[in-house]
C-alpha positions in Angstrom: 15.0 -3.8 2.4 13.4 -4.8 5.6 10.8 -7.3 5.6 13.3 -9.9 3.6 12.2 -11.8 0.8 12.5 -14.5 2.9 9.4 -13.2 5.3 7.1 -11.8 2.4 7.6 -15.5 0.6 6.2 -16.9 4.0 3.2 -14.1 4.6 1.9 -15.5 1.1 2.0 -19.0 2.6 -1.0 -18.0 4.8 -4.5 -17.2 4.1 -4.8 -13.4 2.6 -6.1 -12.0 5.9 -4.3 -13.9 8.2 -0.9 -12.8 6.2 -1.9 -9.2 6.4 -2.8 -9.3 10.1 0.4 -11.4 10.8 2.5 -8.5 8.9 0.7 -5.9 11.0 1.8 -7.3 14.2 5.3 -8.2 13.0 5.7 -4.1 12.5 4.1 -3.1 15.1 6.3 -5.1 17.3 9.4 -3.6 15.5 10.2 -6.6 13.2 10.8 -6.1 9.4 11.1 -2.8 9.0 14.3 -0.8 8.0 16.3 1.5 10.9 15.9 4.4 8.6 13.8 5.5 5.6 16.2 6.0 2.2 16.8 8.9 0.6 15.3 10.5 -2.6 16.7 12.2 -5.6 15.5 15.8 -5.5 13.7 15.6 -8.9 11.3 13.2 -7.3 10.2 16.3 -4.5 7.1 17.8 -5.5 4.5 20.6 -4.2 1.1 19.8 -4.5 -0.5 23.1 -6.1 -3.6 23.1 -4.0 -3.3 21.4 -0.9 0.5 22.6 -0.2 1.2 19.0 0.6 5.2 18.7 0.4 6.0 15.4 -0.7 10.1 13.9 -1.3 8.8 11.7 -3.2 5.7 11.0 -4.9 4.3 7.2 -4.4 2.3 7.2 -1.4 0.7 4.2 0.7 -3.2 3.6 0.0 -5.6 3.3 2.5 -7.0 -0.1 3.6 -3.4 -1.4 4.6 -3.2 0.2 7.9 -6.8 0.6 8.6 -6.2 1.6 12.6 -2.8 3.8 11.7 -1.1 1.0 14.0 2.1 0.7 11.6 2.6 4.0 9.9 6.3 5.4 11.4 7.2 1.5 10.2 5.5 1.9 6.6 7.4 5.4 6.6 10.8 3.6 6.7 10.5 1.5 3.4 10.4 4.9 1.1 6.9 6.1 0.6 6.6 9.7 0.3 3.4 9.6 2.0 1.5 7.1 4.0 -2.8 7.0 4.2 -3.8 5.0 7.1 -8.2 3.9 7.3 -10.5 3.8 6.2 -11.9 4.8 9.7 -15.4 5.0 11.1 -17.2 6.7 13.8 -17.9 3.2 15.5 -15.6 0.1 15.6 -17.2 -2.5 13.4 -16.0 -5.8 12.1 -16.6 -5.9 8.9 -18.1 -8.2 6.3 -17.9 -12.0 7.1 -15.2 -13.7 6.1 -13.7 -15.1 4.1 -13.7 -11.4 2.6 -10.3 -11.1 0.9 -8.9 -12.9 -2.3 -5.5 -13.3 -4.1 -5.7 -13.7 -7.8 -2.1 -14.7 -8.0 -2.0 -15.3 -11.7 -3.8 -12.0 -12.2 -1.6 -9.7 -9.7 -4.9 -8.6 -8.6 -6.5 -8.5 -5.2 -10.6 -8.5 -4.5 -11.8 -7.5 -1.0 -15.2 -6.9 0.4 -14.0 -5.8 3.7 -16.4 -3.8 4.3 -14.6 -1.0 6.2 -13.6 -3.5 9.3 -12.0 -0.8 11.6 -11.7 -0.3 15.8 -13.2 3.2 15.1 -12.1 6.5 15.8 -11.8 6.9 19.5 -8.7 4.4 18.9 -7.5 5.7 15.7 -7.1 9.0 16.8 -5.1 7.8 19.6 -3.0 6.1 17.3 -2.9 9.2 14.8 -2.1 11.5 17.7 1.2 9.9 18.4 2.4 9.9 14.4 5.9 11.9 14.7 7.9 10.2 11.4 8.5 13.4 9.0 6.5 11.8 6.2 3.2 13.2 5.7 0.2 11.3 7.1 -3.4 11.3 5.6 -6.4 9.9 7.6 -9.4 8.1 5.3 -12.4 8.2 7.0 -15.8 6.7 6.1 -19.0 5.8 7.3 -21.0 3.2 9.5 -22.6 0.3 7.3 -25.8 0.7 10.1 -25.4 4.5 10.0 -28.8 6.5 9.8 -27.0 9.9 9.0 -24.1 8.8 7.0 -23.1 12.6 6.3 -22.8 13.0 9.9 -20.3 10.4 10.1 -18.1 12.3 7.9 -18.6 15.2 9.7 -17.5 13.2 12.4 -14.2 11.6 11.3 -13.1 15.0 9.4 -13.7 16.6 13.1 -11.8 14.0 15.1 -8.9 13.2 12.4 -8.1 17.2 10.6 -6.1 18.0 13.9 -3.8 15.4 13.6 -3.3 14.2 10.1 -1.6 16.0 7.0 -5.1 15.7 5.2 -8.2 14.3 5.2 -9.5 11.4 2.4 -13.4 11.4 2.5 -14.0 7.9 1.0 -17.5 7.7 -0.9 -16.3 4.9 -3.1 -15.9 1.8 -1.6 -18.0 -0.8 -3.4 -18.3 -2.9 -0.1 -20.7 -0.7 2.0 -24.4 -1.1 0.6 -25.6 2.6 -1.2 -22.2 4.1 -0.3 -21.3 5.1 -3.3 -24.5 6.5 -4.3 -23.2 9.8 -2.1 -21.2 10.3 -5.8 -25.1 11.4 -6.6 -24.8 15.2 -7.3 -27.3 16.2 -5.2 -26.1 13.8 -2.0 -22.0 15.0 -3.0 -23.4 18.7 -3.0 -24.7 17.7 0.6 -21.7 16.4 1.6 -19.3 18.5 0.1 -21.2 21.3 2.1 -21.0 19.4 5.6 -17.2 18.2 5.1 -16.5 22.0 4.1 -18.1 23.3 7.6 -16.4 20.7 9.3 -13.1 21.1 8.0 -12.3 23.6 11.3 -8.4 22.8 11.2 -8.2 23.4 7.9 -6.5 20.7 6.6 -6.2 19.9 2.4 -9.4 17.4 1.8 -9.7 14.9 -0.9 -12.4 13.3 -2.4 -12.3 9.1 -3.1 -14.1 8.2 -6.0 -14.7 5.0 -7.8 -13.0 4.1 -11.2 -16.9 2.7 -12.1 -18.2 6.4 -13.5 -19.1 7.1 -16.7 -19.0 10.4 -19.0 -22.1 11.8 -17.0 -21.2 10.7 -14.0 -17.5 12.4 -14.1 -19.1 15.4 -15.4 -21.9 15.9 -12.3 -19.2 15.2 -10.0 -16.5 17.8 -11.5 -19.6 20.3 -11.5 -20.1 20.1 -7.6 -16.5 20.3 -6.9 -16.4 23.3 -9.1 -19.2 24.7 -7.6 -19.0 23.7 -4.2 -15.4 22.2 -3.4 -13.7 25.9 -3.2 -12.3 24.3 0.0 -11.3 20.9 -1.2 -8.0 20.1 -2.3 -8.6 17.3 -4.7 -9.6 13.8 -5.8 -8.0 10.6 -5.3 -8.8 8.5 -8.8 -9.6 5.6 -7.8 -11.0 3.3 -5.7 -11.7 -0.7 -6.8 -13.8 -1.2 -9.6 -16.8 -4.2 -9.9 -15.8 -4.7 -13.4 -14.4 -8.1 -14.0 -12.1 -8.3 -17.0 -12.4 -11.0 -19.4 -8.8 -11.4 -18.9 -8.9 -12.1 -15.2 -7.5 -16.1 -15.0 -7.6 -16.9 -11.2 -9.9 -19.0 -9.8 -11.4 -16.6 -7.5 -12.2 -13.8 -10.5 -16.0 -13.9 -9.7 -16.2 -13.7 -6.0 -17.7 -10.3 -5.0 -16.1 -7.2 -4.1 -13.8 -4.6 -5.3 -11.2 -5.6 -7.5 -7.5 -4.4 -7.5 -4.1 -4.9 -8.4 -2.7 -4.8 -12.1 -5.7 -5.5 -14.0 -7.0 -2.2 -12.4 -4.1 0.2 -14.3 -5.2 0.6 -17.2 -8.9 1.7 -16.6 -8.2 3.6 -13.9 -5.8 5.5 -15.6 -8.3 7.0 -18.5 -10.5 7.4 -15.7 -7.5 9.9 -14.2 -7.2 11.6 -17.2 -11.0 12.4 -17.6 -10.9 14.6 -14.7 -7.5 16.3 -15.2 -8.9 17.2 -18.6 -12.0 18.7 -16.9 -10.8 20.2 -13.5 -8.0 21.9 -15.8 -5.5 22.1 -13.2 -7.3 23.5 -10.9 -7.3 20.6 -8.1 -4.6 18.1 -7.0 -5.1 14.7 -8.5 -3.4 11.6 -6.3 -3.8 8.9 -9.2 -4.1 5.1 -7.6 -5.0 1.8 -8.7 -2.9 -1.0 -10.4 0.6 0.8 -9.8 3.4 -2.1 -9.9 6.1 -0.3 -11.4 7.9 3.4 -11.9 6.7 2.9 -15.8 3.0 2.5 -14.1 3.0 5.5 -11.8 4.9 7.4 -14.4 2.0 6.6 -17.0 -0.4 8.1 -14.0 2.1 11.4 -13.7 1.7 12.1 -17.2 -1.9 11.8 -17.4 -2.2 13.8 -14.7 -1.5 13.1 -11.0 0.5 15.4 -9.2 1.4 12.1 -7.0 0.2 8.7 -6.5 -0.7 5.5 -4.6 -0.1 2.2 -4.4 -1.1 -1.2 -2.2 -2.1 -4.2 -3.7 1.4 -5.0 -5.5 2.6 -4.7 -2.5 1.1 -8.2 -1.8 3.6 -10.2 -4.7 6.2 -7.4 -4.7 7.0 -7.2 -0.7 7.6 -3.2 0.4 11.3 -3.3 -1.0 9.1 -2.5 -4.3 8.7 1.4 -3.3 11.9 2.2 -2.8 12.6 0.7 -6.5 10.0 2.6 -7.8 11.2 5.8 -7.0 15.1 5.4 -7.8 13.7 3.9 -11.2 10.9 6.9 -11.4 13.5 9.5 -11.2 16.0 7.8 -13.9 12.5 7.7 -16.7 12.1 11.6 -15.5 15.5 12.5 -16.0 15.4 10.3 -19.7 12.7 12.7 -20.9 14.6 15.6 -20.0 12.7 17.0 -16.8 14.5 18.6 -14.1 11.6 18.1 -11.4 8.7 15.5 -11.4 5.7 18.4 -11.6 7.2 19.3 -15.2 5.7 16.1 -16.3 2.3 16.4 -14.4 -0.4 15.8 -17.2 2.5 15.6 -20.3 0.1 12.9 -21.9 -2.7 15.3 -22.3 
């Protein structure tokens, strides 16, 4: 299993960011992770239409864990079939003050305003560049909070990251960077769907992070400038945090700001998911995310339409052992329902 339970009971004894600091250091020294990465059941391996992406299993690692892709040959080795490592910005900057991250233990949920706290690209690159684990690696990149040209700082991170990286997450949707997601506008995602497009040089499969906050209209502008201007892009990642607070949240901490996560996040996120598979029709890979704790939650997001998905913040009461469990169980509920491979149940709850 790796880190033991002993270890991940002891991470949650410290402050949230000083446990997830302590846990990146631990693996990057070597300590914790397995020798080896398990194996998969061949139903789990899948082909994302679009991108190509080959994946041997489909629960990947979300961005925001390994923000400086310091740890992701070690992340590889607990079973994830793909690992995202950011979200990265042209400059280092240190983020939001702290205190800035939040366990709502009773909740299973996680809020953050990070605010894209990163040592930039020149380092992450160097980092990325050395990547030699089998398991595909995606690179999230963002934009400055200061940035006068926030387009250009795409531009930027697509440029520096494409050549080394599996593909390329262009995150519009954190809630923690003032007027970010305001780039989901359709005139300012036409824009930068234009500029990632030209920048795109190495070619790489390019997805789009959007928030689970969108309504009907919303949804709608943004599947008509990916129609009309994403020919290029690969897909969408559904979804980021949400600033909704749940009546339902318990936990002490349920009103501090930032971008919520964790369980309370499934549901919502999930008919968010569908609403775009039932637009985009197929016709663009969907990596569903937000609130995945179990194989019944990420096989809820396969049938309502993700070709693979994500996961992070249950990683923070379930220790990594949890992936590997997901996909043994993932493959038992696919074989239940009478599938012989996991993209015959892509979208079944349509």
């Amino acid at each position: 299993m790796g880190l033991t339970d002993i270890g991940v009971n002891f991470v949650k004894l410290l402050p949230p960011e000083a446990a997830h600091t302590a846990t990146i250091r631990a693996l990057e020294k070597g300590l914790g992770a397995p020798l080896r990465a398990p194996t998969f059941d061949p139903i789990l391996a899948t082909t994302l239409p679009k991108s190509g992406l080959k994946l041997a299993a489909p629960v990947g690692l979300a961005a925001g864990f390994d923000k400086n892709c310091e740890v992701p040959s070690a992340m590889a080795r607990f079973g994830f079939g793909f690992i995202e490592c950011g979200t990265v910005t042209p400059l280092p900057q240190p983020g939001n003050p702290k205190p800035r991250l939040f366990r709502l233990s009773e909740d299973r949920a996680v809020i953050n305003r990070m605010g894209f706290n990163n040592y930039g690209l020149d380092y992450f690159v160097r980092r990325l560049s050395k990547y030699r684990a089998p398991v595909p690696i995606g690179a999230n990149v963002g934009a400055n909070k200061d940035s006068t040209d926030r387009i250009a700082d795409y531009v930027k991170g697509i440029e520096a990251v494409a050549p080394h990286a599996a593909y390329v997450t262009v995150n519009i949707s954190s809630p923690n960077t003032p007027g970010l997601r305001g780039l989901q506008d359709k005139a300012a995602l036409e824009a930068l769907l234009l500029a990632c497009g030209a920048a795109d040089r190495a070619g790489k499969p390019v997805f789009l992070k959007v928030a689970p906050d969108l309504d009907a209209e919303a949804i709608k502008d943004i599947v008509g400038v990916v129609g009309n201007q994403g020919v290029w892009l690969s897909g969408l990642i559904v979804s980021n945090t949400t600033l909704a607070r749940p009546d339902s949240l318990a936990s002490r901490d349920r009103e501090q700001a930032g971008g919520l996560s964790g369980a309370p996040l499934m549901a919502p996120s999930t008919e968010i998911l569908k609403a775009f598979a039932k637009a985009l029709k197929g016709e663009f890979d969907l990596i569903g995310a937000g609130g995945i704790s179990s194989a019944a939650d990420a096989y809820a997001k396969i049938r309502a339409g993700a070709n693979a998905v994500q996961l992070y913040s249950a990683l923070v009461y379930s220790g990594p052992g949890l992936v590997a469990d997901i996909h043994r169980e993932l493959a038992t509920l696919l074989k239940a329902d009478g599938f012989t491979s996991l993209a015959q149940a892509v979208g079944k709850d349509l």
